[in-house]
C-alpha positions in Angstrom: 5.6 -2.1 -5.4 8.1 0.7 -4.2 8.7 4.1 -5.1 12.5 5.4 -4.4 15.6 3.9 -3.7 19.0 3.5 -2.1 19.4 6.0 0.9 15.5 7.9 1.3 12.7 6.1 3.0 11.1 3.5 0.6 7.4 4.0 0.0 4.2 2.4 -2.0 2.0 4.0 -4.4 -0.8 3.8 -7.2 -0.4 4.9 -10.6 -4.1 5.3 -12.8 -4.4 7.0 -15.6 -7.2 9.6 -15.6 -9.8 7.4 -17.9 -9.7 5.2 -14.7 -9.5 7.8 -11.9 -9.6 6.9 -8.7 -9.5 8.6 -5.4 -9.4 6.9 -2.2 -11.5 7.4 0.8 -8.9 8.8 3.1 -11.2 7.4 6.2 -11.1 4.2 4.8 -7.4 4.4 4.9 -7.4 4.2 8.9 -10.0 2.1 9.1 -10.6 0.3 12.8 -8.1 -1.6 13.4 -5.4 -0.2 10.9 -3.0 2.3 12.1 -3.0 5.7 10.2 -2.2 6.0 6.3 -1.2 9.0 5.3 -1.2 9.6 2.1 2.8 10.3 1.7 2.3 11.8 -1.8 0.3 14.4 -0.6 -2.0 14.3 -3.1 -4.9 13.8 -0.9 -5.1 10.2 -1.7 -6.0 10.8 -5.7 -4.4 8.0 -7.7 -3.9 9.7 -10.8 -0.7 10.3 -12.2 0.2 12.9 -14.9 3.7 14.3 -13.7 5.1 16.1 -12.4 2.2 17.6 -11.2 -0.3 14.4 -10.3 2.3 12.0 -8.5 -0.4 8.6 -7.6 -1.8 7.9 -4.1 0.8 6.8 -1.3 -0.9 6.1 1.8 1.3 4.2 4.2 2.2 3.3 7.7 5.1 5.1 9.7 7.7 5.3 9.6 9.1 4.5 6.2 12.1 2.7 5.8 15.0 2.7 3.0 16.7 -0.1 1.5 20.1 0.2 3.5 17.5 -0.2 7.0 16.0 -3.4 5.2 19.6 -4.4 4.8 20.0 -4.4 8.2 16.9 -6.2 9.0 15.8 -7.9 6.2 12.2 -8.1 5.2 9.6 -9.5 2.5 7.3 -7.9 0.9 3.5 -9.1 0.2 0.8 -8.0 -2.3 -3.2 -9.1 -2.2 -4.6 -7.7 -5.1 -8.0 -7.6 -4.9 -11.4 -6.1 -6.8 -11.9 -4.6 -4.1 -8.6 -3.4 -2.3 -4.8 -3.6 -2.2 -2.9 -4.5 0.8 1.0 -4.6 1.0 2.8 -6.3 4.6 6.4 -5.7 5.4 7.2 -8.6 7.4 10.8 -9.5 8.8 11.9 -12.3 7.4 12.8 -13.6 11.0 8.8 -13.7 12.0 7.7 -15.0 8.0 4.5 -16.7 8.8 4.9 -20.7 8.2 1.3 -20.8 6.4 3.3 -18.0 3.7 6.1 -20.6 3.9 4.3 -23.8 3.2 2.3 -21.6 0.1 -0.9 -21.3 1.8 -1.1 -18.0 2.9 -3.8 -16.6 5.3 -3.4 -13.0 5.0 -6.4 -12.2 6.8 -3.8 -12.8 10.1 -1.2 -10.7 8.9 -2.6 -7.4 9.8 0.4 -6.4 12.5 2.7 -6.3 9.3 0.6 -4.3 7.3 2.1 -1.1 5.3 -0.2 0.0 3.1 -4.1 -0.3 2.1 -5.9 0.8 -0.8 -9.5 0.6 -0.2 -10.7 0.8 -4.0 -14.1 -0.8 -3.7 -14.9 1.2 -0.4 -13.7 4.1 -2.3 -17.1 4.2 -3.3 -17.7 6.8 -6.4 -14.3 8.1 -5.6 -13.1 4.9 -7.0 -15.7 3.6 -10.1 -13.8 0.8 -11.4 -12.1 -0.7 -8.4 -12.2 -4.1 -10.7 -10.2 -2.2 -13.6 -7.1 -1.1 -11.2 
């Protein structure tokens, strides 16, 4: 789920191949309600790796963190994996929703934590195979 480690701020990517490109709608990214996503790649949210040249898509919400910040307050990490889009939450463990405790999670109220977004569906032709990501 995370790209670097130890001491530099932590980040989430996308790795495709380019048989599956995809590209993500960098509007889509921010949508209403989500706070901004830049893509911290820089790679104007193109998910295709071929290094070192194509690094993946990165958007995220800042600031980052590293690992020795979540050491100091802890935190877990979510996935929802979708057809149509990937959404990662940093929660602290000290505000852990109980539905995520008692293993029915509602993650459609968890927007407050969220971290990163990948709209593949609403990606539109950016994004062909949203299904195959």
């Amino acid at each position: 789920i995370l790209e670097y480690a130890n001491d530099i701020p932590s980040q989430t990517s996308l790795h495709v191949g380019e048989p599956n490109r995809c590209q993500l709608d960098a509007v889509e990214t921010s949508g209403p309600g989500c706070p901004a996503m830049p893509d911290m790649n820089h790679m104007d949210y193109d998910c295709v790796t071929r290094y070192p040249d194509r690094l993946g898509c990165g958007p995220n919400k800042l600031p980052l963190q590293s690992p020795a910040e979540w050491n100091q307050h802890p935190v877990t990490f979510v996935v929802e994996w979708t057809e149509d889009f990937i959404k990662i939450w940093r929660i602290p463990d000290y505000a852990l929703p109980a539905d995520l405790t008692d293993n029915w999670p509602q993650p459609n109220e968890w927007d407050r934590w969220l971290t990163s977004y990948y709209p593949l569906r609403r990606s539109g032709d950016k994004c062909p195979n949203p299904e195959n990501v």
